[in-house]
LUMNUZA-19970 format. One record per atom (N, C-alpha, C): residue in one letter; z, y, x negated. Coordinates in steps of 0.1 Angstrom, whole numbers, plus 5000, padded with zeros to 4 digits. Each point is the difference from the previous one (the first is absolute). Layout:
<kolros>
AZYX...
</kolros>
This chain:
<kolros>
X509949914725X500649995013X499049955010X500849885009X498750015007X500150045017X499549975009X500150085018X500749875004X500650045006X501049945008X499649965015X499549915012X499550005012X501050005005X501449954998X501150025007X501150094994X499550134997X501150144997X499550105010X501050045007X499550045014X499050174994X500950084990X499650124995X499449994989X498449985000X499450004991X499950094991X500150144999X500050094996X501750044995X500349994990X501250064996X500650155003X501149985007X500450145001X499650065013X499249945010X499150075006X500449865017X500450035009X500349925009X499550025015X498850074999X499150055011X498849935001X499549904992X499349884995X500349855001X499849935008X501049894997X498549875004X500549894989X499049905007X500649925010X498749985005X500749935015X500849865007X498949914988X500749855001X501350024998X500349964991X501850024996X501450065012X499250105011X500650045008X500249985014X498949915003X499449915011X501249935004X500450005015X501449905004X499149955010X498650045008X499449975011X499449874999X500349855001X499449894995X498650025009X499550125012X498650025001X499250094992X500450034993X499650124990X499549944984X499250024999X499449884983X499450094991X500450044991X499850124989X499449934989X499150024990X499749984990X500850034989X499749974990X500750034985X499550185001X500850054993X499650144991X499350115015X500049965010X499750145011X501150075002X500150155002X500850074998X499450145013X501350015005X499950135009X500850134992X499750075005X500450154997X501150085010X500849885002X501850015004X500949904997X500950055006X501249924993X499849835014X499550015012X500649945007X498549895005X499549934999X498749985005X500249935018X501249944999X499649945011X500050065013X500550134999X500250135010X498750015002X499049974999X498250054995X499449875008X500649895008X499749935007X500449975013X499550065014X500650005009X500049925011X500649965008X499549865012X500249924997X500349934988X499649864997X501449945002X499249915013X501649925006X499549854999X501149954999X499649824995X500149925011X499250095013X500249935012X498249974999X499750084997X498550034998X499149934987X501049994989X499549914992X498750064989X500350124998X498550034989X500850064993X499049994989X500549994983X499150174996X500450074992X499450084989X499849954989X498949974997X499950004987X499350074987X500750024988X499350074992X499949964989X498950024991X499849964987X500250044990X500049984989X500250044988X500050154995X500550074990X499750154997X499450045008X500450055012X499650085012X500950104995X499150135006X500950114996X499950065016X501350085002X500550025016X500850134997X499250125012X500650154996X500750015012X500750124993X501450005009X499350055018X500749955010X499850025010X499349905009X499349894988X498949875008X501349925015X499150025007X501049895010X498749885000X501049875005X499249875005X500350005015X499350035007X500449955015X499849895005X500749885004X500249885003X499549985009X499649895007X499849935015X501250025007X500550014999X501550035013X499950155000X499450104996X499950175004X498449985015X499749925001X499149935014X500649985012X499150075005X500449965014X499349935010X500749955012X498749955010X498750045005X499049975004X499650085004X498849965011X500549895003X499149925012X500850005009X501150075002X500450055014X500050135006X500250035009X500450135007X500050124993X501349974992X500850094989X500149914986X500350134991X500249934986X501650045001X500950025003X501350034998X500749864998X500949974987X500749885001X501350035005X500549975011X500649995010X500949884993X499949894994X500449914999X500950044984X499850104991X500950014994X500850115000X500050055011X501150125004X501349925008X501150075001X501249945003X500350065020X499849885008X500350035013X498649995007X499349914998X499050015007X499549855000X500749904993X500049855002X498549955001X499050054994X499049964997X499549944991X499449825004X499649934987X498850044993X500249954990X499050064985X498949895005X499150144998X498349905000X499649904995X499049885005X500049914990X499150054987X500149974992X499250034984X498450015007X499949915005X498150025005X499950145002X500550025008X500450165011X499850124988X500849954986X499650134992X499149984993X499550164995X499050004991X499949944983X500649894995X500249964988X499050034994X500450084984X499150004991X499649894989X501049944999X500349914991X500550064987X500049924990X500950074990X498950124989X501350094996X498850124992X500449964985X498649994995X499949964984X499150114994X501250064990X499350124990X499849864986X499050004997X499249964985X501150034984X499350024992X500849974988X499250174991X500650054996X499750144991X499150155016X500849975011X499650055010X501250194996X498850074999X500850145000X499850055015X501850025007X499950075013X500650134999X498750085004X500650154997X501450045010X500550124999X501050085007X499749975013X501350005010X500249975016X498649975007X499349904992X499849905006X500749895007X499249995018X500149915006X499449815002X500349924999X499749924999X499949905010X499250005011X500249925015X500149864998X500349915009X500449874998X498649904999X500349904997X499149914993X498950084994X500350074994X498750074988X500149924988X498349944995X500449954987X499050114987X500950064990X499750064992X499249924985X499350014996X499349914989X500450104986X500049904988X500349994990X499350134999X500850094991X499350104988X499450105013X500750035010X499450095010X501150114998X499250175008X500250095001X500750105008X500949985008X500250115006X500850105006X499450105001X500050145002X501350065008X500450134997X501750005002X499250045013X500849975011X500250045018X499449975005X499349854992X499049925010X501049925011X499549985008X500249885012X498849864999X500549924995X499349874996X500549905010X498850015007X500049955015X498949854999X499349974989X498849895000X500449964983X499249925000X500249914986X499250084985X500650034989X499250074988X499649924995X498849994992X499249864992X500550064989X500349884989X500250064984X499550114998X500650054988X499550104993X499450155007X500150055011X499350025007X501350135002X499250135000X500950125004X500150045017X501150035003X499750025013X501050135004X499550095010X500850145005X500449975013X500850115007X499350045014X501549945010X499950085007X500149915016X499450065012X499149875007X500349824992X499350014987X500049894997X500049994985X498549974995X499750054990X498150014999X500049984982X499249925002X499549964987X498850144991X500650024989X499450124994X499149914991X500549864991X498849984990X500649904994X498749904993X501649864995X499950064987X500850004989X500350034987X499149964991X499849845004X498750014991X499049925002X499049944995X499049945007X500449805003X499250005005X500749805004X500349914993X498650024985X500349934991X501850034990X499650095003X501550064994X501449945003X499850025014X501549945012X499949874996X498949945005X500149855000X500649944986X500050064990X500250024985X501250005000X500750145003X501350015002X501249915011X499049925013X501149965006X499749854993X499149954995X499949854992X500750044989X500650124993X500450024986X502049965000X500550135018X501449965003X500650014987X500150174995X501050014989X501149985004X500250035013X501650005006X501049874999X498949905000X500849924999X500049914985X499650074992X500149974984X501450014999X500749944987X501150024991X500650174998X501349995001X500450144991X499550034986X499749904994X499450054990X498649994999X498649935008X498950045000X500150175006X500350005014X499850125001X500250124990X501350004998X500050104990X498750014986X499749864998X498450054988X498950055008X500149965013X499050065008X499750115002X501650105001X500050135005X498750094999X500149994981X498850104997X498349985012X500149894996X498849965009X499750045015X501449985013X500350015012X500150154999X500650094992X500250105001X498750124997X499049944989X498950084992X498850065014X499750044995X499150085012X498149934996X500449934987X498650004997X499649855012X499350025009X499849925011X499349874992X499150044993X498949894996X500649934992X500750054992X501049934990X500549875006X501350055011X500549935009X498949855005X498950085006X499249865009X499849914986X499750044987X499549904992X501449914991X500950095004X501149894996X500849915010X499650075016X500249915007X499249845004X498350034998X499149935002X500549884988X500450024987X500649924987X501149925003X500950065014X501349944998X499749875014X499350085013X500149925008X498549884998
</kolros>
């Protein structure tokens, strides 16, 4: 048997799991192959994002996403080089035009990496970019950018330690199992999965 990237319930029997691509209707929303949240609904977990504004989420490959993560978009922003931050202009009876785009604070678009684990009701602030094979921590508020591999807690959000040392990352992000075949990876597993580190660096130093 082999994994399916487009069967929404990867898990048999079990429908509280679901990968994410396959379920995506948001043409600003870009999911990788095989990332998977821990509900039934993902796009509920993305909020603000109006196509007036124009930024994209994006996410990479086997990301794994626990129940509660929100993404908060550039449109949850407000003014703030005036007077007041109250939008006045999208309430009804107050005939006030919408600011120009300069006026707000744009993040640009948020890019989570490829095998990125995001713990429990984590927050995700706009234009944050997450790097490949990064860490983090359930009830963080990820307010700045995570470098690969790299664990991170807290709010705001604080780097505890990268996973492993440089030669290693640079190993792993020139290696990009994620974007290997369904059937490389799977010979890989033992390897991606083994704990023996040194093992790893010397069959990765062989491959790349």
């Amino acid at each position: 048997m082999r994994p399916d990237p487009n069967a929404i319930h990867p898990i048999r029997g079990y429908d509280k799991e679901i990968l994410v691509k396959p379920t995506v209707t948001n043409p600003n929303i870009i999911v990788g192959d095989f990332t998977y949240i821990a509900d039934s609904d993902f796009e509920r977990h993305v909020t603000h994002l109006y196509d007036s504004l124009g930024d994209r989420l994006v996410i990479g490959k086997f990301c794994q996403i626990a129940a509660g993560v929100e993404f908060v978009m550039n449109g949850a922003n407000h003014q703030m080089n005036g007077a007041t931050t109250y939008p006045f202009f999208t309430m009804e009876g107050w005939d006030a035009s919408a600011p120009d785009k300069s006026d707000l604070p744009f993040k640009g678009d948020t890019v989570i990496g490829n095998d990125v684990w995001i713990g429990q009701n984590v927050v995700i602030l706009p234009g944050v970019h997450v790097g490949d094979g990064a860490i983090i921590g359930a009830n963080c508020v990820v307010s700045k950018d995570v470098d690969p591999y790299t664990i991170v807690v807290g709010n705001p959000v604080k780097t505890v330690r990268k996973r492993f040392d440089d030669e290693l990352i640079d190993l792993l992000l020139r290696f990009s199992w994620w974007d290997k075949s369904i059937d490389e990876i799977k010979a890989l597993i033992p390897l991606l999965t083994g704990s023996d580190i040194e093992a790893l660096r010397r069959e990765l130093k062989a491959r790349v």
